[in-house]
PASEBA-1860 file (N, C-alpha, C; in nm, 3 decimals):
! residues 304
1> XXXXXXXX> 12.175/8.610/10.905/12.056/8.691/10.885/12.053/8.760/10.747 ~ 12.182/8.745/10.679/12.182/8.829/10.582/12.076/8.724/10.449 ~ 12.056/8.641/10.431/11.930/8.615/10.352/11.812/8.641/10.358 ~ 11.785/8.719/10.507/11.666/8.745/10.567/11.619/8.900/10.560 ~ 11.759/8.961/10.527/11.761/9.119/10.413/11.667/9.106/10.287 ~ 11.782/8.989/10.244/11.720/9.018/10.113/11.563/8.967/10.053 ~ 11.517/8.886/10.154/11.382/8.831/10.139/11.306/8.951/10.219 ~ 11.288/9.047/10.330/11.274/9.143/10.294/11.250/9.273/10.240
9> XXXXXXXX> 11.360/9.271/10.159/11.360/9.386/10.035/11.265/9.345/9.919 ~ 11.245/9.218/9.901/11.168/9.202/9.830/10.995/9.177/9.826 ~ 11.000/9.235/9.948/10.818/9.239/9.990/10.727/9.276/9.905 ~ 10.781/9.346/9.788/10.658/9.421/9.674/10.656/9.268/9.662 ~ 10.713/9.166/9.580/10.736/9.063/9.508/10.634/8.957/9.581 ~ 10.679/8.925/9.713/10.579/8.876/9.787/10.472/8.876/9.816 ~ 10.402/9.045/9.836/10.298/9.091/9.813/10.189/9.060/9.647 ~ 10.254/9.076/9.543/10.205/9.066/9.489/10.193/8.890/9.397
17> XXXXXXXX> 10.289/8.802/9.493/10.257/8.650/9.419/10.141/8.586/9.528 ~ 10.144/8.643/9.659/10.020/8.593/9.747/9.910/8.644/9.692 ~ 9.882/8.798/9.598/9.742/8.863/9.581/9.758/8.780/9.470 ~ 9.819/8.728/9.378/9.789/8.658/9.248/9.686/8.492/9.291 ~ 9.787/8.461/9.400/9.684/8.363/9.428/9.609/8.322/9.504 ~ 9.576/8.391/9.594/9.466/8.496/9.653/9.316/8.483/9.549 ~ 9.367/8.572/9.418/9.294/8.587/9.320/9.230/8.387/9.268 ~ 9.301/8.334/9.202/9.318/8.240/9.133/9.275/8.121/9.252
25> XXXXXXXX> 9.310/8.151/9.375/9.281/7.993/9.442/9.184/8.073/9.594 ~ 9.076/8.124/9.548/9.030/8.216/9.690/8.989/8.105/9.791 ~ 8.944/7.981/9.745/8.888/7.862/9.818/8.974/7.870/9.999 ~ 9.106/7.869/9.943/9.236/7.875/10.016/9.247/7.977/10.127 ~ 9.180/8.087/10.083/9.207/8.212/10.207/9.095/8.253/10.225 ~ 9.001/8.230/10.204/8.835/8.305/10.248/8.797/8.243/10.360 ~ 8.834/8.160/10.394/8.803/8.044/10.571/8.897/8.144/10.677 ~ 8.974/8.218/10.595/9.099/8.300/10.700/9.040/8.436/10.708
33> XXXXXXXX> 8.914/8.515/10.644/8.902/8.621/10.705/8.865/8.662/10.839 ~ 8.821/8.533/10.904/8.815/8.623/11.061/8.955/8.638/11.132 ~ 9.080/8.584/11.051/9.198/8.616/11.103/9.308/8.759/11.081 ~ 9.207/8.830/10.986/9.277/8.944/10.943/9.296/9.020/11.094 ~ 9.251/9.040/11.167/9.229/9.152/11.308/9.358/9.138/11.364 ~ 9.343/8.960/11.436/9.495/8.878/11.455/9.584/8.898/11.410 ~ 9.612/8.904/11.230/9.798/8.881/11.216/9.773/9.016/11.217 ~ 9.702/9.085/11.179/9.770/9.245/11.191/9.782/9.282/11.332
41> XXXXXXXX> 9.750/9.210/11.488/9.816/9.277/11.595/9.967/9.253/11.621 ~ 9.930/9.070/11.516/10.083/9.025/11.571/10.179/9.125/11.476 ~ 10.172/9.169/11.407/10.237/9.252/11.335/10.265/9.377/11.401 ~ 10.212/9.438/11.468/10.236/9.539/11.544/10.250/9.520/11.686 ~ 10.260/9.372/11.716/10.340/9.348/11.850/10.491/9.289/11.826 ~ 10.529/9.323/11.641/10.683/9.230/11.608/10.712/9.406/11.597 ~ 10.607/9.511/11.554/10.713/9.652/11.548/10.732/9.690/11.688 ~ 10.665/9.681/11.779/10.590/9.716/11.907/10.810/9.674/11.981
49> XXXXXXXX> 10.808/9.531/11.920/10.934/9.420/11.984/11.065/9.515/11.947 ~ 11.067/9.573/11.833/11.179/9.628/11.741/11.193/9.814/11.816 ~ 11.090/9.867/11.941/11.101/9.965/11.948/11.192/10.012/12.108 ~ 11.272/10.136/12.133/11.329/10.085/12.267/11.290/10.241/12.336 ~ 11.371/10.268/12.411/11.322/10.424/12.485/11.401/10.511/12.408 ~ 11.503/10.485/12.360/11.544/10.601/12.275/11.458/10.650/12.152 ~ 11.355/10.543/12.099/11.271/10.561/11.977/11.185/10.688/12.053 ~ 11.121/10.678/12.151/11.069/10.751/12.197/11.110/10.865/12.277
57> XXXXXXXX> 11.262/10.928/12.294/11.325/11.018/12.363/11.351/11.133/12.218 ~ 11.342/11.019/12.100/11.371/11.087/12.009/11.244/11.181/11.943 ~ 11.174/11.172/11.967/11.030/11.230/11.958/11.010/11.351/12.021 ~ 11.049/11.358/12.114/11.098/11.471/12.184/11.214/11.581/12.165 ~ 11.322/11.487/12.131/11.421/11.584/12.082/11.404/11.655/11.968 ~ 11.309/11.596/11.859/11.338/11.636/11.719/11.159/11.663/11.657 ~ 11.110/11.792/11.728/10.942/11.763/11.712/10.907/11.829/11.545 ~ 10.990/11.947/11.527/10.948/11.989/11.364/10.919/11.869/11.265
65> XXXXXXXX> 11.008/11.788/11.214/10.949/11.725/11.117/10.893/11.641/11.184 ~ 10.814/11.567/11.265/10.764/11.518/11.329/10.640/11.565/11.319 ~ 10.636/11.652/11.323/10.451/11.743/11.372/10.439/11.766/11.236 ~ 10.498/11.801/11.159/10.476/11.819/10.985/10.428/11.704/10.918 ~ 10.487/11.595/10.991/10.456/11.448/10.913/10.302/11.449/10.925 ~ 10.286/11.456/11.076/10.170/11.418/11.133/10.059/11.487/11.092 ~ 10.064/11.683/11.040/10.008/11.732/11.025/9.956/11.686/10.855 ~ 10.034/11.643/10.822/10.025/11.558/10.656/9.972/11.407/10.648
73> XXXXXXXX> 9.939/11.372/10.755/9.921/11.235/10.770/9.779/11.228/10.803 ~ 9.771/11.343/10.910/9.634/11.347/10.916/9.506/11.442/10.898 ~ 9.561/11.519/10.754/9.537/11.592/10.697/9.484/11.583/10.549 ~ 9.594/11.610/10.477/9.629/11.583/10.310/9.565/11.458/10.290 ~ 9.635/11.335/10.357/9.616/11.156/10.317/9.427/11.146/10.348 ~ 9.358/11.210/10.446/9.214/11.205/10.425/9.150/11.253/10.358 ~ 9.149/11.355/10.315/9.077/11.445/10.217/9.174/11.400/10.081 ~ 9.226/11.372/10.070/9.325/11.332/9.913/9.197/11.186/9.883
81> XXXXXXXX> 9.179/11.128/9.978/9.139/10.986/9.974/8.988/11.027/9.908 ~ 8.923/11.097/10.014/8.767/11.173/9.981/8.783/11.193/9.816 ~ 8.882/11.309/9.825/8.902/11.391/9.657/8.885/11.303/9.553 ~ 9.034/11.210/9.556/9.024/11.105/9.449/8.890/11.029/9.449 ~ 8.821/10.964/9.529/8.712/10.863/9.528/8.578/10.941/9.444 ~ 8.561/11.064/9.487/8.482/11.160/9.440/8.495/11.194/9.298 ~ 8.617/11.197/9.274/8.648/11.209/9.101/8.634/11.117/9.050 ~ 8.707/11.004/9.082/8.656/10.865/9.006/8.547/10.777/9.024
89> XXXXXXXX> 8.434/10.852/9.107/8.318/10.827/9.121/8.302/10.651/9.194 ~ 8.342/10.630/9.324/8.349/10.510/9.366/8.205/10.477/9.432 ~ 8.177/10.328/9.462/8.053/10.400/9.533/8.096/10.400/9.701 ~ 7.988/10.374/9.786/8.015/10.405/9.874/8.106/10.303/9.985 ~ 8.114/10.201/9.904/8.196/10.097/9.993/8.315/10.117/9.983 ~ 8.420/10.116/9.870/8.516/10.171/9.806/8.568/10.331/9.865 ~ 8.506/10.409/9.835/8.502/10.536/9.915/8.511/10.532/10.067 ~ 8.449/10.450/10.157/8.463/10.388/10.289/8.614/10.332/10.282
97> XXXXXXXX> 8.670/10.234/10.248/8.785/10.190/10.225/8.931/10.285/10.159 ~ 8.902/10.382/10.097/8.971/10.439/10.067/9.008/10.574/10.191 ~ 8.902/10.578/10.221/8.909/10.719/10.377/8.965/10.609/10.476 ~ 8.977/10.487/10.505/9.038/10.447/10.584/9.146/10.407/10.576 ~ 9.210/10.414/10.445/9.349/10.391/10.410/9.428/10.526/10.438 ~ 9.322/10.642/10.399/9.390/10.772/10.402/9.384/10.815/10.570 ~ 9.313/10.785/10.644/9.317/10.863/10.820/9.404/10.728/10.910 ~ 9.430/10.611/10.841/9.534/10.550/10.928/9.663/10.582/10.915
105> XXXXXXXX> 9.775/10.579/10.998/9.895/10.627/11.024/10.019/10.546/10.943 ~ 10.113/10.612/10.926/10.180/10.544/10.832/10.222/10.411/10.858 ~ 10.308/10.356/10.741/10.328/10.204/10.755/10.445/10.188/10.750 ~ 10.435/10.100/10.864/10.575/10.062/10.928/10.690/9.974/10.787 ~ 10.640/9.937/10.673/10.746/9.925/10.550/10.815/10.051/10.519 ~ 10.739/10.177/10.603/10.799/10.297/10.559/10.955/10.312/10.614 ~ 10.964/10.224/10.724/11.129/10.219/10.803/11.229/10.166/10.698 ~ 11.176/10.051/10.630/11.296/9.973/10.515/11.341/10.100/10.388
113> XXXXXXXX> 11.182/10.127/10.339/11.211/10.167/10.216/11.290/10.363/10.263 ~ 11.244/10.396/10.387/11.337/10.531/10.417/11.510/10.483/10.377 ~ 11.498/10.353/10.450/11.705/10.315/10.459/11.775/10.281/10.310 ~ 11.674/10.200/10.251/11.694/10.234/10.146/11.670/10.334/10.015 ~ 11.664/10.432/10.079/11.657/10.544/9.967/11.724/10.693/10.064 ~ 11.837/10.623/10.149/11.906/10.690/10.228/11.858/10.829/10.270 ~ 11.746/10.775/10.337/11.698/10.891/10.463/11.699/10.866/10.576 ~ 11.672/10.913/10.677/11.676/10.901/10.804/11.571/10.806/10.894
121> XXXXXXXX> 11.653/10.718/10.898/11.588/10.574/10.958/11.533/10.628/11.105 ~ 11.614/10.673/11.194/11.591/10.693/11.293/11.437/10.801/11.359 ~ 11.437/10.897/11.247/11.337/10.993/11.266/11.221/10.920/11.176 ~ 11.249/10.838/11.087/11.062/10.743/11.051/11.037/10.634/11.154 ~ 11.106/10.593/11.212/11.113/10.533/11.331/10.988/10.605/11.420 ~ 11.067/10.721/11.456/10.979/10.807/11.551/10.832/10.872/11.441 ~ 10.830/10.860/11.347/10.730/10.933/11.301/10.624/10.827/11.256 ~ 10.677/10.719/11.235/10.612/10.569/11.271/10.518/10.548/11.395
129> XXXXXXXX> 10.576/10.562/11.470/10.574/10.554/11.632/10.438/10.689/11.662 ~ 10.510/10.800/11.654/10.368/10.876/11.684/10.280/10.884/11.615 ~ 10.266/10.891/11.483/10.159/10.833/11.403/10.084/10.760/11.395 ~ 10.111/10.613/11.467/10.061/10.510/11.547/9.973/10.531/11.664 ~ 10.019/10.564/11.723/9.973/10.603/11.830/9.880/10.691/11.853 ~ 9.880/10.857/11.740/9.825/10.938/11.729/9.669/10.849/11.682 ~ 9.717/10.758/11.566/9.567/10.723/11.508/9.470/10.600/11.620 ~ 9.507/10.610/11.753/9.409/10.527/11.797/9.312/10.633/11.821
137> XXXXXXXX> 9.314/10.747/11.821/9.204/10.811/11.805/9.168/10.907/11.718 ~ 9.237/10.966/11.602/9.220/11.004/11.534/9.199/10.931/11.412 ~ 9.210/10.844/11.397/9.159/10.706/11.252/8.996/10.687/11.288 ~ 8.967/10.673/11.414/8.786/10.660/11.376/8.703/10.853/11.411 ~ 8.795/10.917/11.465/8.734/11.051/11.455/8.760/11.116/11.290 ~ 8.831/11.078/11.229/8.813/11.120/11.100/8.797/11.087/11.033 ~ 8.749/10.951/11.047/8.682/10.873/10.941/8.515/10.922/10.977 ~ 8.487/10.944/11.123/8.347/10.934/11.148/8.333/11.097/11.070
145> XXXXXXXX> 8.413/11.211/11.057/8.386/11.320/11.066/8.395/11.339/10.881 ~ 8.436/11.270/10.824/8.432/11.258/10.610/8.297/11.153/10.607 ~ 8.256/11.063/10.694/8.153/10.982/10.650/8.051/10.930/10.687 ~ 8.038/11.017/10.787/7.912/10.998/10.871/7.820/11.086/10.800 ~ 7.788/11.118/10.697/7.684/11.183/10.676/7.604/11.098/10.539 ~ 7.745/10.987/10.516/7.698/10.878/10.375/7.685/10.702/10.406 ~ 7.777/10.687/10.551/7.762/10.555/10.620/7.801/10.568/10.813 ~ 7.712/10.495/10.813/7.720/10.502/10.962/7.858/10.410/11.017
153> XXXXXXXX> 7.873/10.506/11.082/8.032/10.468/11.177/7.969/10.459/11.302 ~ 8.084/10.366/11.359/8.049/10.282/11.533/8.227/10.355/11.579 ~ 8.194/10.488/11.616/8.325/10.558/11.629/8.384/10.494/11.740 ~ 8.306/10.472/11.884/8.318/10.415/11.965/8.393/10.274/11.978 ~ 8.292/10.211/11.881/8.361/10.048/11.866/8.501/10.049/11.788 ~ 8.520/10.196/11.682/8.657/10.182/11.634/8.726/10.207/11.715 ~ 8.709/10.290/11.769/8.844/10.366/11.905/8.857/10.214/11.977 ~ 8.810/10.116/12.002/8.821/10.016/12.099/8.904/9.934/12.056
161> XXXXXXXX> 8.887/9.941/11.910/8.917/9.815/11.777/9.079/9.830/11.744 ~ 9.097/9.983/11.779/9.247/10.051/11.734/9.311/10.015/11.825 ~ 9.260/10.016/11.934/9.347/10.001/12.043/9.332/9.858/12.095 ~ 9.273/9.762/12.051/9.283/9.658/12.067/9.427/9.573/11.959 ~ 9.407/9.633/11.856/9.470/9.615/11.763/9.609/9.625/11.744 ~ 9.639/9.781/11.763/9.750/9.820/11.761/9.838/9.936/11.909 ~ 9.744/9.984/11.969/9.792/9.957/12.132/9.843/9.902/12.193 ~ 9.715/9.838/12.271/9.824/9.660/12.345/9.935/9.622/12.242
169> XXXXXXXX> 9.891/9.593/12.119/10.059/9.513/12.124/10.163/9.542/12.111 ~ 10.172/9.678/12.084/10.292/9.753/12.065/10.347/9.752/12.168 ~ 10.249/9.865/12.277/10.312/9.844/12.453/10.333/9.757/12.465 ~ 10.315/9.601/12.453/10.316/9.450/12.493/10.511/9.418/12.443 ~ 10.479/9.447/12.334/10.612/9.435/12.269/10.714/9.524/12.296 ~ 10.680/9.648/12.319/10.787/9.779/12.408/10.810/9.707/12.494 ~ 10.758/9.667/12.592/10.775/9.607/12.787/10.853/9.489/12.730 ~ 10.841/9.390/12.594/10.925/9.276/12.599/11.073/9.339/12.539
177> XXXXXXXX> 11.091/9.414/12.493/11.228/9.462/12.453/11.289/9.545/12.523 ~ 11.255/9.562/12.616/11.313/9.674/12.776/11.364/9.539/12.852 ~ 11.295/9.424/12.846/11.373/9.323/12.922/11.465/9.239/12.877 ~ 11.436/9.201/12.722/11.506/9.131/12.614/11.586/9.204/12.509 ~ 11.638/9.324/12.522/11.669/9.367/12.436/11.777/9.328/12.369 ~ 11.868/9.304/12.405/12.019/9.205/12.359/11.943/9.075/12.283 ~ 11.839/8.989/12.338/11.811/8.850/12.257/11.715/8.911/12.110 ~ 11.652/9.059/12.150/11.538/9.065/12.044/11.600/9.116/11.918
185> XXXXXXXX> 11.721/9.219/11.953/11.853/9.309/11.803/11.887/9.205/11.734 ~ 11.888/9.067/11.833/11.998/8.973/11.736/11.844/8.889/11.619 ~ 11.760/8.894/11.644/11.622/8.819/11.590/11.540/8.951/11.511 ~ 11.621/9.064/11.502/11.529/9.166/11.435/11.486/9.131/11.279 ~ 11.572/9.122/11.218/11.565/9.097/11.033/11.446/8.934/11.047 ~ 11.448/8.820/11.131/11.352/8.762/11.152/11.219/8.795/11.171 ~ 11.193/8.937/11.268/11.069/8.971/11.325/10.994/9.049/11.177 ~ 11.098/9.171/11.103/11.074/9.199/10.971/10.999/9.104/10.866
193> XXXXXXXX> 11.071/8.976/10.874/10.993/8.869/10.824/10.920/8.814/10.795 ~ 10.884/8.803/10.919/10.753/8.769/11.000/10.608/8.861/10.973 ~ 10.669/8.986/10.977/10.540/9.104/10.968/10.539/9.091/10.786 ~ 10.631/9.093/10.700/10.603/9.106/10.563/10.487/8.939/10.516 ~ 10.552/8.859/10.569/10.488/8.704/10.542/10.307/8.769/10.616 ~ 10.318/8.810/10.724/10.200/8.833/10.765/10.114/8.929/10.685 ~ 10.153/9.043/10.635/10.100/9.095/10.545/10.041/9.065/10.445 ~ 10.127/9.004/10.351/10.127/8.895/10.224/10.004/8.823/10.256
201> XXXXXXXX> 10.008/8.784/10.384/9.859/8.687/10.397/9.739/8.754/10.402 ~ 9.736/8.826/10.462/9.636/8.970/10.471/9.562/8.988/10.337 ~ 9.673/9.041/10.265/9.618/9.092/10.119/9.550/8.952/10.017 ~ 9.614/8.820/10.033/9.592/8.699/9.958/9.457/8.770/10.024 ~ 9.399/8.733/10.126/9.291/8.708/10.181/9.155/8.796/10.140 ~ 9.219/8.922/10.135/9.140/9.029/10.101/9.094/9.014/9.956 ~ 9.187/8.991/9.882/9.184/8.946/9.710/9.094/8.826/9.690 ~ 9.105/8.732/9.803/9.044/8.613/9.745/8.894/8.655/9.814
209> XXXXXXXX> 8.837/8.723/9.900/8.693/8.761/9.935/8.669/8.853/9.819 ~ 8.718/8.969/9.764/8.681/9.021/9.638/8.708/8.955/9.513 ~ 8.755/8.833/9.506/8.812/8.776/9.348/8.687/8.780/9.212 ~ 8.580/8.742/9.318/8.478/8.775/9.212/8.426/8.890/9.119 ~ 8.439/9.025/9.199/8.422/9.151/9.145/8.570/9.206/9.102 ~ 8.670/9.169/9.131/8.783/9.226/9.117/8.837/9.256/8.997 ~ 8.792/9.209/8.918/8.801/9.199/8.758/8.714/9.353/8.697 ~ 8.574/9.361/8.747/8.540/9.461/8.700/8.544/9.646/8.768
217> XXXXXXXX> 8.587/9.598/8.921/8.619/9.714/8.980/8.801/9.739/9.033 ~ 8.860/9.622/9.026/8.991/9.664/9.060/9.062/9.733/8.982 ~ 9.066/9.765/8.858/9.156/9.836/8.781/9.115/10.013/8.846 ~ 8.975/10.009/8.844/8.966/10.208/8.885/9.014/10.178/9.062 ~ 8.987/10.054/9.115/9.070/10.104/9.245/9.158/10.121/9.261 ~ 9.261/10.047/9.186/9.374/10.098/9.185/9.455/10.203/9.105 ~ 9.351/10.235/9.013/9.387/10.415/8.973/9.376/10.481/9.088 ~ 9.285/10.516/9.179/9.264/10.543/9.300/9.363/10.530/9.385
225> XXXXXXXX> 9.431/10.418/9.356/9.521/10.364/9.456/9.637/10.454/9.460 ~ 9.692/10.431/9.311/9.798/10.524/9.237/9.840/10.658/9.287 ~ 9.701/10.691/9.259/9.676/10.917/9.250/9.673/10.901/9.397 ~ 9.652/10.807/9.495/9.665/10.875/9.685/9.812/10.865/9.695 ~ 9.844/10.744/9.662/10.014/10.731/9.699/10.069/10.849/9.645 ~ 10.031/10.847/9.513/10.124/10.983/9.441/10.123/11.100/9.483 ~ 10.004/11.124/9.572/9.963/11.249/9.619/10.044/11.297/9.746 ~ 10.030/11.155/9.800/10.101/11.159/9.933/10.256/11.143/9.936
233> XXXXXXXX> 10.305/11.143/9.830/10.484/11.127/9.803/10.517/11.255/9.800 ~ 10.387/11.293/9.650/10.449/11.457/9.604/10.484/11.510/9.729 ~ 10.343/11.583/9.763/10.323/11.645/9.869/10.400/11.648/9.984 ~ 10.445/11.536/10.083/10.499/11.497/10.136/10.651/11.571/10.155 ~ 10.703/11.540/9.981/10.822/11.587/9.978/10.830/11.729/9.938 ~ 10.714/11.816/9.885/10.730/11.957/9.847/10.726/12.013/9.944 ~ 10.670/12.007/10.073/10.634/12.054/10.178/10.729/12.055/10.228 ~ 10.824/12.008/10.238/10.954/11.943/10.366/11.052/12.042/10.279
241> XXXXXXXX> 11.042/12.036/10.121/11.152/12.132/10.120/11.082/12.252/10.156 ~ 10.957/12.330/10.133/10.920/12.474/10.188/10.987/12.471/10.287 ~ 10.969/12.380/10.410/11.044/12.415/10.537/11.142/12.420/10.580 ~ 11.272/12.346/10.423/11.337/12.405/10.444/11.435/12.270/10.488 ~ 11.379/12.188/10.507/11.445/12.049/10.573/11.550/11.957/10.498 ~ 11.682/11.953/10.500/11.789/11.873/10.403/11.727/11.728/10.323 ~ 11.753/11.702/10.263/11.737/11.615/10.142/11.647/11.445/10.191 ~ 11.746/11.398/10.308/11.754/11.292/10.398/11.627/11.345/10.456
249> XXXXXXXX> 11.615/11.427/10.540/11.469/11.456/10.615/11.369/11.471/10.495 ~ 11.364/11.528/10.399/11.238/11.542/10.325/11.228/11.372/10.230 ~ 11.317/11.302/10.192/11.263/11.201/10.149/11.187/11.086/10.252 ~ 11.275/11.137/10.380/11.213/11.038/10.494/11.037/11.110/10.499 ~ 11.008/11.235/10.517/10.868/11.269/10.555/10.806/11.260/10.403 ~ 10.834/11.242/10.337/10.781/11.233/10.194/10.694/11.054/10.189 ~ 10.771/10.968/10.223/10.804/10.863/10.268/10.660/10.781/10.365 ~ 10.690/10.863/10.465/10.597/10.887/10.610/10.491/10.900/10.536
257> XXXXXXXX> 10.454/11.007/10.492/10.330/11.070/10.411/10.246/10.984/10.334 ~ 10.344/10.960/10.281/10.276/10.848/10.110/10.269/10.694/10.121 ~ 10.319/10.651/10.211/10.332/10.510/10.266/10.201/10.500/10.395 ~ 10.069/10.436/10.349/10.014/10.408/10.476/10.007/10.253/10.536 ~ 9.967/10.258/10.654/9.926/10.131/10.733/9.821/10.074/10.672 ~ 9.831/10.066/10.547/9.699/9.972/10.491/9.625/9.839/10.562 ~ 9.753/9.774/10.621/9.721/9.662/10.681/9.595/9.708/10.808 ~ 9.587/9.813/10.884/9.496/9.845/10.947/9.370/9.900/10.911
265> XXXXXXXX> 9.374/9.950/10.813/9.247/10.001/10.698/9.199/9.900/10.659 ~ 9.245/9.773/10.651/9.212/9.649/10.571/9.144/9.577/10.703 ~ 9.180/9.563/10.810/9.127/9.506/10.933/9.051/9.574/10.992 ~ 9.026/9.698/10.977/8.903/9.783/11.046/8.765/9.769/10.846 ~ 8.860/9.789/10.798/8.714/9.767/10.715/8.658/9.626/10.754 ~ 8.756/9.545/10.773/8.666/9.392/10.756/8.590/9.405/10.853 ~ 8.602/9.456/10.984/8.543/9.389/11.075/8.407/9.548/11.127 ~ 8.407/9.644/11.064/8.333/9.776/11.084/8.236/9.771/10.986
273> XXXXXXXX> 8.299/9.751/10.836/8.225/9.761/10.709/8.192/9.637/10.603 ~ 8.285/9.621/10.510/8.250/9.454/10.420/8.408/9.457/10.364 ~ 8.388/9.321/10.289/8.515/9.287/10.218/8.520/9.397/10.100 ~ 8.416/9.438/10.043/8.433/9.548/9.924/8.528/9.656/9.967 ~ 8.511/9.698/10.079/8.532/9.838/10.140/8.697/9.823/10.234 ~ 8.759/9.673/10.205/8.915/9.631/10.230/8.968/9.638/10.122 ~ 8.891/9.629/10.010/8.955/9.606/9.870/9.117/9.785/9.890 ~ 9.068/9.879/9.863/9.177/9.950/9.839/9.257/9.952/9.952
281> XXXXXXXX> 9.260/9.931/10.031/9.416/9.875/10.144/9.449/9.743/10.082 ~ 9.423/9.673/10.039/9.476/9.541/10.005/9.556/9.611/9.884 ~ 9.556/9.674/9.792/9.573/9.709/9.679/9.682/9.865/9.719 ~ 9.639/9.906/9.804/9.725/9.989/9.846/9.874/9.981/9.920 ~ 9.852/9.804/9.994/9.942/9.747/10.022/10.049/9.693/9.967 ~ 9.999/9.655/9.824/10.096/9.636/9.744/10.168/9.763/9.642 ~ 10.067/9.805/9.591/10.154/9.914/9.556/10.210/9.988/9.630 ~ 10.180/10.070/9.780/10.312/10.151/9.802/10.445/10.088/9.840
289> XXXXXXXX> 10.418/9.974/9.810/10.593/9.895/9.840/10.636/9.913/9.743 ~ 10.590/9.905/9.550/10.612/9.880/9.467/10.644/10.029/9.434 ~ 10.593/10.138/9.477/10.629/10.277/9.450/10.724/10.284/9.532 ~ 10.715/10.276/9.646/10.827/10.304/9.734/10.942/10.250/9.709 ~ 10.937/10.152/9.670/11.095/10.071/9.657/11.171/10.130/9.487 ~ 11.059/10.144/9.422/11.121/10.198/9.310/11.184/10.363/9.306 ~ 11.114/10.445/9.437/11.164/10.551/9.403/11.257/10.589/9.521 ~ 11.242/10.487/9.619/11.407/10.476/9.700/11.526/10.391/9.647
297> XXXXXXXX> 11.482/10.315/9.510/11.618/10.301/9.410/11.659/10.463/9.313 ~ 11.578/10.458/9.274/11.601/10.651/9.174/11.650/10.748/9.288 ~ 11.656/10.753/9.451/11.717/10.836/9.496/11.833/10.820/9.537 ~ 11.855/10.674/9.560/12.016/10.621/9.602/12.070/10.621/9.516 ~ 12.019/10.613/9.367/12.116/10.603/9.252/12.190/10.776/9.230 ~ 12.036/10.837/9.233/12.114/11.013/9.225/12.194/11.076/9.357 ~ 12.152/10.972/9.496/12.323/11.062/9.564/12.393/10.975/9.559 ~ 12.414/10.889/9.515/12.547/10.823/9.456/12.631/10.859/9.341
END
């Protein structure tokens, strides 16, 4: 399994040679957008596989940074999203896409890049987990409550969409690792795999439905892109020390914070709003791996 680490670790890399040709060969992935909904459940029925009852006993034991994450997750990351779009003057599709990158719950790459930048695997685990869960109804109540007054939201049909999405398959995949758990530990770094390759396809896809405009609006989206992640790292981690929380816990909620589930922002825009309005989760997808991984190398290097 150990080649299956290191392919892996290298998900920015992946991410960004599928959006290159994505870009360059869209012919190839634009027949695949009605499949974005799909790999992103199977993706959250391979984290859903990877989760056991202690993930969830631990949620309980350990609620402070937990409720801090959450209170930052679904707080700061929406209105940061609003803020930035508003300053850099997006229009309204873009701005749609960007509030849904910011009110979905963090992203499950946030488990790799915590271990490697030696924080606490176990508590992004759990802050993964309720964050998830939290946003099957809080991702279309706060999206409806920043943008219902500039595009009409089907709050209803999202709440259905979340939980079609990322509900069932999680539970689906909890109930298969309560029975399989010995066959599923030994196939884990495979299932990782599996969800990064699935991603990768996601974003090709998203890139190759925008390839045409992408040239003249992707550079300010992904300034956009930049200033949320950044916002959501800072923040993330200034907060955790106010409270006071050791080094390991604040890079993990720092982490939590600034790392979102783009992949679900990208599948509720496609199928709620347009391909314009997936553009910054696709773009957000790649960069917070590319931030994240670079600044969980700069923290393993300084406690080493």
């Amino acid at each position: 399994m150990r080649p299956l680490h290191h392919f892996n670790r290298l998900f920015p890399l992946w991410a960004i040679a599928l959006g290159i040709i994505g870009f360059y060969l869209p012919g190839a992935f634009t027949p695949l957008a009605a499949t974005i909904t799909w790999l992103l459940a199977l993706v959250m029925f391979a984290m859903g596989l990877t989760l056991s009852q202690a993930d969830f006993y631990r949620v309980a034991r350990e609620p402070k940074p937990i409720l801090l994450g959450l209170a930052l997750q679904f707080t700061l990351m929406p209105l940061a999203a609003l803020a930035v779009s508003r300053v850099l003057g997006l229009n309204a599709e873009l701005t749609t896409g960007m509030v849904l990158v910011g009110t979905v719950a963090g992203g499950t790459a946030s488990n790799v890049i915590t271990w490697l930048a030696g924080g606490r695997v176990a508590l992004s685990v759990s802050m993964t987990l309720t964050a998830t869960l939290a946003s099957v109804v809080l991702t279309p109540l706060l999206t409806w409550l920043l943008l219902s007054n500039s595009v009409e939201i089907d709050i209803l049909g999202m709440l259905w969409g979340i939980a079609k999405i990322v509900l069932a398959p999680i539970l689906m995949g909890v109930l298969l690792h309560h029975w399989f758990a010995a066959t599923i530990k030994r196939v884990e770094p495979a299932l990782a795999s599996i969800a990064v390759i699935l991603i990768s396809v996601i974003i090709a896809i998203v890139v190759a439905l925008n390839a045409g405009r992408l040239a003249s609006i992707g550079p300010l989206v992904l300034m956009a892109v930049v200033l949320h992640n950044g916002i959501g790292l800072t923040a993330g981690y200034g907060m955790a020390c106010l409270f006071k929380f050791d080094k390991a816990t604040c890079r993990t909620i720092a982490i939590e914070v600034g790392m979102q589930n783009s992949g679900l922002a990208v599948a509720l825009a496609q199928q709620f709003f347009t391909a314009s309005a997936a553009l910054p989760g696709a773009l957000f997808s790649v960069w917070h791996n590319v931030s994240g991984s670079l600044l969980a190398s700069w923290w393993r290097r300084r406690s080493e």
